[in-house]
N, C-alpha and C positions, 0 to 999 in steps of 0.2 A: 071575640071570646065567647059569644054566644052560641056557636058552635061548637066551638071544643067542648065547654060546659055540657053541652047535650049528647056531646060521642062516650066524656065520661061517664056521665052519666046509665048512659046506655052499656057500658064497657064492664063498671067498675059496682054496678049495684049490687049489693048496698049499703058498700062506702057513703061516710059521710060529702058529701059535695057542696058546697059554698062557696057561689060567686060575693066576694070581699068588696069586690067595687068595679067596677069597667076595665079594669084590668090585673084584677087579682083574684085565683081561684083557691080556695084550699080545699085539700081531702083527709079523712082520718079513713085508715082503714083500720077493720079490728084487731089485725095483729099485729101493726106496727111499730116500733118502737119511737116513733113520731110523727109529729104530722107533715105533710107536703104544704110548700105553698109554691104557686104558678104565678108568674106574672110574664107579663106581656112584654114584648120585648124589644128594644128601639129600631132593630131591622125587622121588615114584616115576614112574619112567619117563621120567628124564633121565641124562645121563652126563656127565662131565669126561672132555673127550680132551686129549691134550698128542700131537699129530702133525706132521712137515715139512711146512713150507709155504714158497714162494718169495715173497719181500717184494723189492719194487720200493721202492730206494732213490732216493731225491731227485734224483741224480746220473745217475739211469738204468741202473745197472748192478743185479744180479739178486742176491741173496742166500737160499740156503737156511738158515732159523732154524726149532727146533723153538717151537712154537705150542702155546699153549691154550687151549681153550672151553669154557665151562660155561654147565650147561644144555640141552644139547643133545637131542632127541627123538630117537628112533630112526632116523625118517628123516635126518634130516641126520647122523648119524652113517654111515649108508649112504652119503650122498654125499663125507664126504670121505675116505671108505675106496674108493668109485670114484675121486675123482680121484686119491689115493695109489697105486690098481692099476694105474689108466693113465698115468699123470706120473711116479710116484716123489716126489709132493709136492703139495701142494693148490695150486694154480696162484692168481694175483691175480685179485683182479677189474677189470676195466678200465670 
């Protein structure tokens, strides 16, 4: 995790960045509508993220709810920490 801590770091500043404990990271970025937490993952080289994401209700209208995924690779961990930098949230997929 000492790693990745230091790619965020380098990636994402400057977001908040706090390593939780040997295998939990969390970030605040400024415009998010929540915070990230990273944890490590029981296969190596995957993660649990619990991050905002925007859910598209049935009705149409937009709801920010925080979200979790496991399993996760490195890379796609990078992508919903990009959409979190640019959106404030991981946008739907249409």
């Amino acid at each position: 995790m000492d790693a990745l801590c230091f790619k965020l770091k380098s990636r994402y500043s400057p977001a908040i960045i706090t390593r939780l404990n040997s295998k939990i990271i969390g970030i605040e970025f400024a415009n998010s509508e929540g915070s990230i937490v990273i944890q490590k993952g029981t296969n190596s080289g995957r993660f649990t993220v619990s991050y905002p994401a925007l859910i598209l209700q049935p009705n149409g209208n937009k709801k920010c709810e925080q979200t979790t995924s496991n399993n996760i690779l490195e890379e796609g961990l990078f992508w919903i920490l990009n959409q979190i930098n640019t959106n404030g949230w991981v946008m739907p997929e249409c």
